[in-house]
LOKOLLO-307242 format. One record per atom (N, C-alpha, C, CB): y, z, x. Coordinates in steps of 0.1 Angstrom, whole numbers, padded with zeros to 4 digits, always signed. Glycine has a CB too. Example, Ala and Ser with C-alpha at 12.3 -4.5 7.8 and 13.67 -1.06 7.14 Angstrom:
-0057+0078+0132;-0045+0078+0123;-0033+0078+0132;-0045+0090+0113;-0022+0071+0128;-0011+0071+0137;+0000+0079+0129;-0006+0057+0141;
! end
This chain:
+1064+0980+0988;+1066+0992+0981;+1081+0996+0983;+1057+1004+0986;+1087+0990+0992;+1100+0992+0998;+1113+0993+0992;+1101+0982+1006;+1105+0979+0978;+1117+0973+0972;+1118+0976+0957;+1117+0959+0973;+1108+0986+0957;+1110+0997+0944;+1119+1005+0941;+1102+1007+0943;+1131+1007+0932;+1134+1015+0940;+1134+1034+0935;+1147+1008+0944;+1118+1030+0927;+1113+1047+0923;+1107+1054+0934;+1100+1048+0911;+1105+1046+0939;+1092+1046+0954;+1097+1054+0964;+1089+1030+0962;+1096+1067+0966;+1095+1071+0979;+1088+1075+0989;+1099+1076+0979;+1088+1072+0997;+1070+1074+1014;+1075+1087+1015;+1071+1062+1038;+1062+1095+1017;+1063+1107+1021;+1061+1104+1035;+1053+1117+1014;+1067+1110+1044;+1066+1112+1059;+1074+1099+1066;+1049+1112+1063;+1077+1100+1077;+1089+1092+1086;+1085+1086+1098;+1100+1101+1089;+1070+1087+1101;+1060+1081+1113;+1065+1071+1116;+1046+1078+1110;+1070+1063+1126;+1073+1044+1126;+1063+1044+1127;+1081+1034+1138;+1049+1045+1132;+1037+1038+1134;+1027+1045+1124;+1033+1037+1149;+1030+1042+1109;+1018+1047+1102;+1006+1043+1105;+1019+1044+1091;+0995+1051+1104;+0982+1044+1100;+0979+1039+1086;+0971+1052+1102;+0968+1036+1087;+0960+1031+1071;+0966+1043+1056;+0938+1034+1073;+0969+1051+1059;+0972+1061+1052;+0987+1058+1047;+0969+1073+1061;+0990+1062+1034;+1005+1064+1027;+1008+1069+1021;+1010+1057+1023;+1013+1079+1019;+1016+1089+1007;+1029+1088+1004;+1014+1102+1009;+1032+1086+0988;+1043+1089+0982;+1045+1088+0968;+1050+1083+0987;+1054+1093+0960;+1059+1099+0945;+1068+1087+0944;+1068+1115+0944;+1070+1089+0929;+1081+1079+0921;+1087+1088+0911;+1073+1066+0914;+1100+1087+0917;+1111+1095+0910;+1106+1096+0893;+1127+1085+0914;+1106+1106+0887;+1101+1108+0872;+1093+1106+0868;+1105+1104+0864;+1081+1106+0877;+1063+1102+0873;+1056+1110+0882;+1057+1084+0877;+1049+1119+0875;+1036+1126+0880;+1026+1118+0886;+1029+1132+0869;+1023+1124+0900;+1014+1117+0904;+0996+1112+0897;+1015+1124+0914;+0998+1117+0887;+0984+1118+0882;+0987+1107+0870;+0979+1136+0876;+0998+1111+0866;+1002+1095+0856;+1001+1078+0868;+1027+1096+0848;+1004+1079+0876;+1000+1070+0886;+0990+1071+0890;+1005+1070+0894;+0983+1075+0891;+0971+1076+0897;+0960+1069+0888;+0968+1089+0900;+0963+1075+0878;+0955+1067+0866;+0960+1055+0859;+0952+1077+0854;+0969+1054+0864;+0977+1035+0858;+0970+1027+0871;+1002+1031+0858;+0970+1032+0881;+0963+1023+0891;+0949+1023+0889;+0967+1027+0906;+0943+1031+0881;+0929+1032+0886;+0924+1021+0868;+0923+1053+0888;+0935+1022+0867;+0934+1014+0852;+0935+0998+0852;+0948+1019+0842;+0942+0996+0868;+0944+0979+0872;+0930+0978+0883;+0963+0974+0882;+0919+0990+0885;+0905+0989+0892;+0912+0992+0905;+0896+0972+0892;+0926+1000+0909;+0925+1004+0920;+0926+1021+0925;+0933+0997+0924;+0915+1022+0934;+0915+1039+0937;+0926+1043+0946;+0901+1044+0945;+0935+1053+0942;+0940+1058+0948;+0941+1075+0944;+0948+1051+0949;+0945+1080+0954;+0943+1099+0959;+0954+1105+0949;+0949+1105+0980;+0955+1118+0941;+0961+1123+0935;+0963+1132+0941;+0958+1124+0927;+0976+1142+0942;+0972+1160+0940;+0980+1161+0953;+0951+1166+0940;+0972+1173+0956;+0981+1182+0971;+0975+1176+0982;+0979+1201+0973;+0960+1171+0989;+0950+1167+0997;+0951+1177+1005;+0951+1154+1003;+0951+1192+1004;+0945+1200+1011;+0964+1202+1019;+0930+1193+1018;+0971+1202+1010;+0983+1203+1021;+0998+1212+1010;+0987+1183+1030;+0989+1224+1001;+0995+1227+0999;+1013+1234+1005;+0988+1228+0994;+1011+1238+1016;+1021+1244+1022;+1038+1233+1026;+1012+1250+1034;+1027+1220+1028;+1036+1213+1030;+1045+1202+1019;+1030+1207+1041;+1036+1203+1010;+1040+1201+0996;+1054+1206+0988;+1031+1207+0990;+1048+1223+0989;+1059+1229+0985;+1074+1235+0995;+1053+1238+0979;+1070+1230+1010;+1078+1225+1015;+1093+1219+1016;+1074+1221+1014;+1083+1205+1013;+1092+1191+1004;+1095+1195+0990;+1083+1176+1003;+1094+1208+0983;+1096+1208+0969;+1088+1198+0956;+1109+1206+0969;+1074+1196+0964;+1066+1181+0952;+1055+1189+0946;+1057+1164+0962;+1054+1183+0939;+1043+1186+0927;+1028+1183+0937;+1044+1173+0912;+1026+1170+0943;+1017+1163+0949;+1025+1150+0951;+1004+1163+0943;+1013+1146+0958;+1020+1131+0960;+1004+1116+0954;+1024+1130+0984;+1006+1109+0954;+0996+1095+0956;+0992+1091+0969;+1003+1081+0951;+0981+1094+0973;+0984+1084+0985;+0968+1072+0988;+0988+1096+1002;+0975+1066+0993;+0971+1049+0987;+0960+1048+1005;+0993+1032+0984;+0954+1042+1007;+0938+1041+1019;+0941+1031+1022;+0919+1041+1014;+0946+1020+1034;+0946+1005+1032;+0936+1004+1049;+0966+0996+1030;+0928+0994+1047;+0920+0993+1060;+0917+0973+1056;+0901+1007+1061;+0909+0973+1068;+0902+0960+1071;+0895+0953+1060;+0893+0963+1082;+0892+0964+1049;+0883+0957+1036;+0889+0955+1025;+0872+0964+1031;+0905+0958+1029;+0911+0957+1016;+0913+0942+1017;+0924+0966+1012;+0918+0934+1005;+0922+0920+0999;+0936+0922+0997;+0915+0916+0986;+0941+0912+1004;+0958+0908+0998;+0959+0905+0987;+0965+0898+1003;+0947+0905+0975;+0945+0908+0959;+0946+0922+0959;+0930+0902+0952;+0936+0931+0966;+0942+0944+0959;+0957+0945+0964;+0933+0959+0964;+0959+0945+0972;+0972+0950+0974;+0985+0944+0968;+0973+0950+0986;+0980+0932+0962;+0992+0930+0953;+0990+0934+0940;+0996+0916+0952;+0974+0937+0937;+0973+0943+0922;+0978+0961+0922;+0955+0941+0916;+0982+0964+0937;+0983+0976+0934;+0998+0976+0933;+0976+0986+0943;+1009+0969+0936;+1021+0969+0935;+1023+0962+0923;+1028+0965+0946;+1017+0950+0914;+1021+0950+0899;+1015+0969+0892;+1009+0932+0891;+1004+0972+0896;+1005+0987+0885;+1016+0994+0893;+0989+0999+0885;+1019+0995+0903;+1031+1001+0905;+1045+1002+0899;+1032+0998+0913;+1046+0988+0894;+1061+0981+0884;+1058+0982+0871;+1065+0962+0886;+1046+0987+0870;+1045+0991+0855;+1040+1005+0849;+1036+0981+0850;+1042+1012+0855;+1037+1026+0852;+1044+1031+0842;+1038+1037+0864;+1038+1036+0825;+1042+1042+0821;+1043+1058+0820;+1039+1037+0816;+1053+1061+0817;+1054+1075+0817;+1042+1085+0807;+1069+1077+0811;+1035+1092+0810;+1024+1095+0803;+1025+1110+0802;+1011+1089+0809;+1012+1114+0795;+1015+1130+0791;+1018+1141+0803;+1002+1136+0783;+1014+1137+0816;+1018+1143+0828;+1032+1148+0832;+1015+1135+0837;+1037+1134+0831;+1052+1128+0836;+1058+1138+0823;+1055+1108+0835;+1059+1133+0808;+1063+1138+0799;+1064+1151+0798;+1058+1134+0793;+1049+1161+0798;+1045+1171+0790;+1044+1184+0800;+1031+1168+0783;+1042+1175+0818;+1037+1182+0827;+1045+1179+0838;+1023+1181+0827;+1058+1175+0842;+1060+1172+0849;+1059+1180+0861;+1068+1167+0846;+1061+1193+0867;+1062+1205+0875;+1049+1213+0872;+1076+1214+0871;+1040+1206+0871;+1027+1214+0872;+1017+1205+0878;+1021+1219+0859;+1010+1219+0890;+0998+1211+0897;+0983+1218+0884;+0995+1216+0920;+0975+1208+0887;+0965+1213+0884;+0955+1216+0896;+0959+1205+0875;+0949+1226+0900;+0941+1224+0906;+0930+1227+0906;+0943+1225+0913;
! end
């Protein structure tokens, strides 16, 4: 995800867990969320219960992506081809500065 370079990690942990959250410069998280879910992979939309720290960082929400012991080095490379291909959609476009909740 590193070598994206729309891609930014929310949070600065050296030792992440299974857990990752982050935005892509000019794309709503919800336009992502549903291009991945469109290549069969689930990932988290929205605030996750953290609005304070959200608006914070100044974000809409973020994506954040679950990786454990059951994932496949197939999903995880099908989730970085939807990643390189996300189109800009009515979110990004129509909605970019709005949460729904």
């Amino acid at each position: 995800m590193k070598e994206n370079p729309l891609i930014k990690i929310i949070g600065t942990a050296e030792e992440k867990g299974g857990l990752l959250s982050f935005i892509m410069d000019g794309y709503h998280p919800y336009d992502i969320g549903n291009h991945a879910n469109s290549y069969g992979i689930a990932v988290r939309t929205g605030v996750h219960c953290a609005i304070p720290v959200l608006d914070s960082l100044e974000l809409v929400g973020t994506v954040r992506v679950s990786v454990g012991l059951y994932n496949t080095r197939e999903e995880i490379d099908t989730l970085l081809q939807a990643l390189r291909t996300v189109p800009k959609g009515e979110w990004s476009l129509k909605h970019a500065n709005v949460r729904f909740l």
